[in-house]
C-alpha positions in Angstrom: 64.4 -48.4 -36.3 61.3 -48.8 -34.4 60.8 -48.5 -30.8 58.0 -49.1 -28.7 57.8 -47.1 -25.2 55.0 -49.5 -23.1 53.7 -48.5 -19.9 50.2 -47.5 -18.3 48.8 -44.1 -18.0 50.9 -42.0 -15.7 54.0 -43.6 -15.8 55.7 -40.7 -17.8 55.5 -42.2 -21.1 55.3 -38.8 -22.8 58.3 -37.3 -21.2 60.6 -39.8 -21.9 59.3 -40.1 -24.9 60.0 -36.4 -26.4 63.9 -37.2 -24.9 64.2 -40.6 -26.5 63.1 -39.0 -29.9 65.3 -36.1 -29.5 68.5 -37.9 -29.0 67.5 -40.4 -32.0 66.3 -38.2 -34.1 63.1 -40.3 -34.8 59.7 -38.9 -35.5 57.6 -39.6 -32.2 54.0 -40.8 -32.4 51.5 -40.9 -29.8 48.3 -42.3 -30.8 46.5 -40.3 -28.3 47.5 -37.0 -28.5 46.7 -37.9 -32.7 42.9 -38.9 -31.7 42.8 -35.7 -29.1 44.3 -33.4 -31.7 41.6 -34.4 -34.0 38.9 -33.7 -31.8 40.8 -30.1 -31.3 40.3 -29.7 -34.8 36.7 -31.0 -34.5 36.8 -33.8 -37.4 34.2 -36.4 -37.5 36.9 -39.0 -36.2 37.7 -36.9 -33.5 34.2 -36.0 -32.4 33.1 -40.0 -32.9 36.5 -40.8 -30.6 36.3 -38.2 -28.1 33.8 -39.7 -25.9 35.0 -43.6 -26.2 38.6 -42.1 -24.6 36.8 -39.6 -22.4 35.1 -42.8 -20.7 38.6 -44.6 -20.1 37.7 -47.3 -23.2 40.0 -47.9 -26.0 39.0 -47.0 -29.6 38.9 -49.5 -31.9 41.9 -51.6 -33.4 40.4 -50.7 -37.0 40.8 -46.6 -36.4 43.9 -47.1 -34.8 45.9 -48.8 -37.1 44.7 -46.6 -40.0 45.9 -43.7 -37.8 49.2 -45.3 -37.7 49.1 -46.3 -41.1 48.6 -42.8 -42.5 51.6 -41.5 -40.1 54.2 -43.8 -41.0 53.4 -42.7 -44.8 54.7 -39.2 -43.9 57.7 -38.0 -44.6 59.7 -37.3 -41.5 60.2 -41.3 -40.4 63.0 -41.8 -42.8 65.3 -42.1 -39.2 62.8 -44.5 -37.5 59.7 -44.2 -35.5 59.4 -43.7 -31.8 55.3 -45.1 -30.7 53.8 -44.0 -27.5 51.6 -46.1 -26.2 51.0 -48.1 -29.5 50.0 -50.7 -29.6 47.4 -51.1 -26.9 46.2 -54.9 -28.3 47.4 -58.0 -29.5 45.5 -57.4 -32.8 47.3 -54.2 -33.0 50.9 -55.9 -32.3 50.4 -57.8 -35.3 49.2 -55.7 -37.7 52.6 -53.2 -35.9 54.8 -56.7 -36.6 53.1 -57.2 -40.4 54.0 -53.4 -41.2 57.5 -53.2 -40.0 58.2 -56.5 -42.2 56.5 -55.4 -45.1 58.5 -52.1 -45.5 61.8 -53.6 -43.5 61.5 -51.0 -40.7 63.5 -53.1 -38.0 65.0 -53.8 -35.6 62.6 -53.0 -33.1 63.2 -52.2 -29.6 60.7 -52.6 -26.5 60.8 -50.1 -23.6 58.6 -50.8 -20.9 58.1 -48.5 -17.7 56.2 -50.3 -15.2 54.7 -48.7 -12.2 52.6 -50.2 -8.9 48.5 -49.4 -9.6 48.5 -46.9 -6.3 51.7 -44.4 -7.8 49.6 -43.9 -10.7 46.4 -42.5 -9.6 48.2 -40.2 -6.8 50.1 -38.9 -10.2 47.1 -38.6 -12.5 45.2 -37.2 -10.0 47.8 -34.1 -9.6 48.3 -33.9 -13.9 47.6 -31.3 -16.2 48.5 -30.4 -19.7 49.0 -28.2 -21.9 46.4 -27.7 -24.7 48.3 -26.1 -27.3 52.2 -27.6 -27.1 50.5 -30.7 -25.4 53.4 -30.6 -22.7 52.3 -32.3 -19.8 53.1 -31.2 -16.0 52.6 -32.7 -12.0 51.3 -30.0 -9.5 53.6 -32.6 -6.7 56.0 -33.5 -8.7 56.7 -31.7 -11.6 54.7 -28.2 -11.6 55.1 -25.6 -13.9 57.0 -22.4 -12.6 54.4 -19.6 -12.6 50.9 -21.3 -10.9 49.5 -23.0 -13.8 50.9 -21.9 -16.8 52.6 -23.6 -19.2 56.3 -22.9 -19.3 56.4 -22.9 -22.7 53.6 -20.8 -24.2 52.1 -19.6 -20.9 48.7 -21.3 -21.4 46.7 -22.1 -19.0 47.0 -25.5 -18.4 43.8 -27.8 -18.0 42.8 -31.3 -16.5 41.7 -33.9 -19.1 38.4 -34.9 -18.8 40.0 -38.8 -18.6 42.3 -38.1 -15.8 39.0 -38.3 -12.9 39.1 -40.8 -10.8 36.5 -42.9 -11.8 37.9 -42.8 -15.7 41.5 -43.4 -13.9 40.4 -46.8 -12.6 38.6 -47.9 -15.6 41.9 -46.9 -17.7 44.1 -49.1 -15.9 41.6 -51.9 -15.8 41.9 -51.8 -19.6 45.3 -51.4 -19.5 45.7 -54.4 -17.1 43.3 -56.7 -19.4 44.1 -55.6 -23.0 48.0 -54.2 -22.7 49.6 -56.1 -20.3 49.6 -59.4 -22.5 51.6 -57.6 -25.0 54.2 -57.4 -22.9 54.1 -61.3 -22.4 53.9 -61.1 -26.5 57.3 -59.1 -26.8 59.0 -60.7 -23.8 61.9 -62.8 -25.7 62.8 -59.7 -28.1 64.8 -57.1 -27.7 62.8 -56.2 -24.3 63.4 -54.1 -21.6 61.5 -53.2 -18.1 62.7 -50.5 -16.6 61.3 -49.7 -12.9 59.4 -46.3 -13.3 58.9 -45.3 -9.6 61.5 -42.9 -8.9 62.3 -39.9 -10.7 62.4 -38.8 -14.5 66.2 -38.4 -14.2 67.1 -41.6 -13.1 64.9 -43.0 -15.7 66.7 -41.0 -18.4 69.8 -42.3 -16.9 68.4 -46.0 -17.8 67.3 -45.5 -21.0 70.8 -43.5 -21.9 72.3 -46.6 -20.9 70.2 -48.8 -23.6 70.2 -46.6 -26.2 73.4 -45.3 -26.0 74.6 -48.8 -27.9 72.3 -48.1 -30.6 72.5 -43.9 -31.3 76.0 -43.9 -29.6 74.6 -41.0 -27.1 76.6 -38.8 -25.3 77.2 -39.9 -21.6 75.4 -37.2 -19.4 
């Protein structure tokens, strides 16, 4: 099982994300945090990435598919894979389609949370994250119980360098020019848009309703 989670940056990708995989019981990847945990750990990939995404640009197809590459080969995906975000281009949706018929990972499943241009920057604006369980808050809409500590661990929680304005517009410009086609791409599978301007619950709600076929998921 394979399922892709589309939508731009702010559009709560990441929360639904850790629910989907937790009712499935499918390893969850996230290109992203993969690059940003890399620089964390200051590799050469990561130090060579960090300032391409800190700028709001995409890294290459090339490292991004070897990233993936090297995570499907661990262990934990023998349920099925849950990507986050992945993958960003056409050239990366066909080397995505080549893999999962090469190894007869299907069926695959498209999730795509679309919200207007002017929702996202108001919630970008007001995000922070965790650096060490990477769990990531809203001051409006979602803040964390005690000022701005993480609920979890109690860390202090940070702003991304590539959640400032200026690197908010230029994220959803490439988002708009390179992303938004693969949606056009997956369009007559087993596609799904699912209106991401209201709140995480109703979301949840949604998606319980399209997986629950699949997982046979407990009605909440």
């Amino acid at each position: 099982m394979i399922i892709l989670l589309f939508g731009p940056p702010g559009s709560g990708k990441g929360t639904q994300a850790r629910r989907i995989a937790e009712w499935l019981k499918v390893a969850p990847i996230s290109t992203g945090e993969m690059l940003r945990e890399e620089y964390q750990a200051g590799t050469e990939l990561g130090l060579s990435t960090h300032l391409i995404i800190s700028t709001g640009a995409l890294v290459s197809d090339d490292v991004v598919n070897q990233l993936l590459l090297q995570r499907f080969d661990q262990p934990d995906g023998q349920g099925g894979f849950l990507l986050d975000g992945y993958p960003r281009t056409l050239q990366q949706a066909v080397f995505l389609d080549n893999l999962v018929a090469e190894r007869g990972l299907g069926p695959m499943l498209i999730l795509h949370l679309d919200v207007p241009a002017e929702v996202l920057i108001r919630r970008i604006e007001a995000r922070r994250y965790c650096p060490v369980c990477h769990r990531t808050y809203n001051l409006r809409s979602r803040p964390p119980k005690h000022d701005t500590l993480c609920d979890d661990d109690g860390t202090p929680l940070i702003e991304r360098r590539d959640d400032s304005a200026a690197v908010i517009a230029e994220r959803l410009r490439a988002y708009e020019q390179m992303t938004r086609p693969i949606v056009d791409y997956y369009a007559d599978r087993n596609y799904h848009r699912i209106d991401g301007n209201r709140p995480p619950a109703e979301i949840t709600a949604e998606l319980a309703s399209i997986l629950q076929p699949l997982a046979m998921l407990p009605q909440e």
